[in-house]
N, C-alpha and C positions, 0 to 999 in steps of 0.2 A: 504494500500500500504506500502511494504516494500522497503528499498533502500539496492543495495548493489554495490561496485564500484570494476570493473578489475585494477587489477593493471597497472602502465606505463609501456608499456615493455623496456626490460633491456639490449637493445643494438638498433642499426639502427637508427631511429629517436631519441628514446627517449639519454637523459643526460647519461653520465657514472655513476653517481653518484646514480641513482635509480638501477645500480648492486651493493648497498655498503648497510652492517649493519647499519650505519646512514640510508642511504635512507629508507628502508622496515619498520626500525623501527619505525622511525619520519611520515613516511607517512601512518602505519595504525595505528598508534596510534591517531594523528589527524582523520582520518576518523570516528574512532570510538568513540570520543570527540566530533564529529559534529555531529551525529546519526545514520550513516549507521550502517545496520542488519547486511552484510554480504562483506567479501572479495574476491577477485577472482586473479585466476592467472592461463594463458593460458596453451597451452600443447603442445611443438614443441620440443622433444628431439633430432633431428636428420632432422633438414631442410636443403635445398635443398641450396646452396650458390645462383642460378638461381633464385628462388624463391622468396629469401630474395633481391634479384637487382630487382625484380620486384613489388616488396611493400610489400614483406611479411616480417613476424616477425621472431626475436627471442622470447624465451623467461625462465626466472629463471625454475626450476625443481618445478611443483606445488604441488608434497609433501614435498620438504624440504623448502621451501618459506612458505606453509603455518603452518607446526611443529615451526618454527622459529615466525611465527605471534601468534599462541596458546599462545606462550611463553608472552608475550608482549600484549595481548587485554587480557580482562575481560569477553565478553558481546559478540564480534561479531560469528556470525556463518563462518565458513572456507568453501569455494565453488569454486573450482577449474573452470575453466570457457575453454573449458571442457576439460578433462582427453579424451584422446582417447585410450579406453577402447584395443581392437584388440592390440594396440602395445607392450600388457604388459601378462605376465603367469597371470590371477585369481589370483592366491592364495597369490602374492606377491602383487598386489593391495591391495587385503582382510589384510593382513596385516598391510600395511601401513594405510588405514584406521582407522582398526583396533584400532591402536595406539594413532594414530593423535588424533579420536575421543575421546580415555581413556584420554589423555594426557591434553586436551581442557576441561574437564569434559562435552562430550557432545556435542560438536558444530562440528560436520564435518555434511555438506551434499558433497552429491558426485553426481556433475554432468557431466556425458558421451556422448561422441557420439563417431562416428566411424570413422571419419575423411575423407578427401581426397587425402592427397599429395599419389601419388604414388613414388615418388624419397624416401621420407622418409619411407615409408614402406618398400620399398628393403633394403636400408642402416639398417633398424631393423631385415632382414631377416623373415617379416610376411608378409605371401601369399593377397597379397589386395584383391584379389578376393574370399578370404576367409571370408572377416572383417565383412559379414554382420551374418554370421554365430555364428564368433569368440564373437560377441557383445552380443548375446542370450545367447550363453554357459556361459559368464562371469557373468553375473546380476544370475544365476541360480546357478553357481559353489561357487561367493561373499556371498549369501545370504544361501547354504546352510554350508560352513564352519566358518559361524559367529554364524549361529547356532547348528551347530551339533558335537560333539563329534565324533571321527572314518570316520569321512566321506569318502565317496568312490566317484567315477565319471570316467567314461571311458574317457575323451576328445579326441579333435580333434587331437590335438601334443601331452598330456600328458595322465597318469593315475596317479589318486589317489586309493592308497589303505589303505584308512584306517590312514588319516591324522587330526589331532586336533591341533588346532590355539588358541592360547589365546592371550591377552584378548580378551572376546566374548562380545561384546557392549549390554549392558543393555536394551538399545530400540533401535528396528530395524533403521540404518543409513537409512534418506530419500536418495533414487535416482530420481534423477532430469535427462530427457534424452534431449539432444541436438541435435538439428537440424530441416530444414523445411519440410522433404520427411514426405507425408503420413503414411509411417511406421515409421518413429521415434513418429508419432503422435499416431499411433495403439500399440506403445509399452512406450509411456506417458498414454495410456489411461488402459493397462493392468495391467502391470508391473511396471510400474512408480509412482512417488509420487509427479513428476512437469516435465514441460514442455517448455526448454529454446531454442527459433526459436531465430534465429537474421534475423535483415537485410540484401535483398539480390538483389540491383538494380540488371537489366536484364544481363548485362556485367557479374558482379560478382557471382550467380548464375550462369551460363554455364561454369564458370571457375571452380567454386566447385562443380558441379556436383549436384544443390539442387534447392528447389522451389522458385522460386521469390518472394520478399516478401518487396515491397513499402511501401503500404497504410494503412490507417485506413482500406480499404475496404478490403485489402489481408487478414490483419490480422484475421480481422471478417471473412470470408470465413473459413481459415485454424481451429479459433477457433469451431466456428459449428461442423466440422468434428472433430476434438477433444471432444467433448461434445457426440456428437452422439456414438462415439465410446465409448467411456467413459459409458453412458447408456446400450450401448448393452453386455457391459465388467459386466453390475450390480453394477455398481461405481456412486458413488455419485461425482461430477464433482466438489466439492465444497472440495472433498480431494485432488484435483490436484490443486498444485503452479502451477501458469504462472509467468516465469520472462522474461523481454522484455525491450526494452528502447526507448528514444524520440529525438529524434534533435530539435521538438521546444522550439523556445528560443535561441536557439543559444548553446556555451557553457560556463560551470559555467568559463570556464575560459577567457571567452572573456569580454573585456570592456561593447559591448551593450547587455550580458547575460538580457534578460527578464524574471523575473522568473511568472509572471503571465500567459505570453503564455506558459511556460514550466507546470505549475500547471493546466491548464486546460487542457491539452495533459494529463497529467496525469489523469487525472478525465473520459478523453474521455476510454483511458485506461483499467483503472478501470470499467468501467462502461462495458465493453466486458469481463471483467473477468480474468485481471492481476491483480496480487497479489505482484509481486515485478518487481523494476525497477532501471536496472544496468542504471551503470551512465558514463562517458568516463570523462576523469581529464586529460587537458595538462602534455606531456610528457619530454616540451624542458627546464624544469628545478624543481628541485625539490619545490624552497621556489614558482616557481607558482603553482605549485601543491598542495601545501598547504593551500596556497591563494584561490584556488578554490575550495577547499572539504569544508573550513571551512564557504568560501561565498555561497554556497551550502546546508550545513546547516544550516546557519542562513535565508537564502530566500526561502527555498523548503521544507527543511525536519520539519524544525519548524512549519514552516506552515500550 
């Protein structure tokens, strides 16, 4: 088991002060003094003001949050948590990548999915009803101008004719795809190189348009069909990351944090075939935020 932690987000609930160079910096640099793998930072360019009054987020730009973190960790891997792929041209993702990765020596993973807000789709001026389309072309257009010199590609909005991107990443950038539909799971089990579901009580699922996803038992259900596909893909299921997370225990930032029920959650985990496990760190202040990544590390990740 790997750990990796989303960042606080950077406005609404969370502090002002986790939108400040002190904040980003202080706070993955303790994460990654504690032991966390990996960092993450969400993906909402252009949310909806409605949306955000009804519990949703903002949040920092998760390629310049994490070029800024490269600069500053050693060790951690950069994992955007997710990029929603549809809202951006390929090629300018493929670059940013690109970079990120040369820049890190190595550590970007990039994980996608296609998102829901339709308010923020129009405000991007990208067809939502396009996005499940746009999401296939991108992982194909990404992967072939990281490796290909002259590349060509007719697209949906664009053409390429005979374009070359450098830096061209030395080993192919793991994608990691996001979300709980069946096809995010068929294009984890393809095309994918990990497969990041979140939680989705019933409420919250119908809101985002995606498969419920409670229990131990959901979990194992969804996983099966990932494995089975995965099989009939001629994939060894043991190349595919699962990252996922636990509410048992409470959290690292609460007074009656347990970390023995959290470590057994984790084991249960584990034992269905997760491989890494994001982690949630209070947002209503920085120094507890640190208080909890590093009581985290020393009760969980040590462990």
């Amino acid at each position: 088991m790997r750990f990796s932690v989303t960042y606080p987000l950077a406005s609404g609930r969370a502090g002002a002060e986790f939108a400040t160079r002190r904040g980003v910096s202080e706070f993955v640099r303790a994460a990654e003094k504690a032991g966390f793998d990996g960092i993450g930072f969400t993906d909402h360019p252009a949310p909806t003001h409605r949306w955000m009054s009804a519990g949703g987020h903002d949040a920092l730009d998760p390629f310049a949050a994490l070029a800024f973190c490269a600069a500053v960790t050693e060790r951690m891997l950069l994992i955007p948590n997710v990029v929603v792929l549809p809202y951006r041209n390929p090629l300018l993702v493929a670059k940013s990548v690109a970079t990120i990765d040369a820049l890190s020596n190595g550590r970007f993973v990039l994980a996608v999915g296609t998102g829901y807000l339709k308010g923020e789709y129009r405000a991007l001026g990208v067809d939502f009803d396009q996005r499940n389309d746009l999401f296939d072309e991108a992982i194909e257009v990404m992967r072939g101008v990281w490796a290909t010199d002259d590349f060509r590609h007719e697209g949906l909005n664009f053409t390429a004719r005979g374009q070359t991107a450098n830096p061209k990443p030395p080993r192919p950038i793991p994608v990691w795809i996001g979300g709980n539909s069946r096809l995010s799971r068929r294009r984890a089990a393809t095309v994918g190189d990990g497969w990041v579901p979140f939680p989705a009580p019933r409420g919250l699922a119908a809101t985002a348009r995606t498969v419920p996803l409670e229990t131990l038992d959901d979990l194992s259900a969804l996983l099966d069909d990932l494995w089975r596909q995965a099989g009939s893909a001629g994939r060894d299921p043991a190349e595919i990351d699962v990252s996922f997370t636990t509410l048992s225990g409470g959290s690292p930032g609460d007074a009656d944090f347990d970390p023995d029920s959290h470590l057994e959650a984790l084991q249960e985990l584990a034992d269905l075939g997760v491989t890494w496990c994001m982690t949630g760190i209070p947002a209503d202040s920085l120094a507890h935020a640190l208080e909890a990544l590093h009581r985290y590390g020393e009760s969980v990740i040590a462990a």
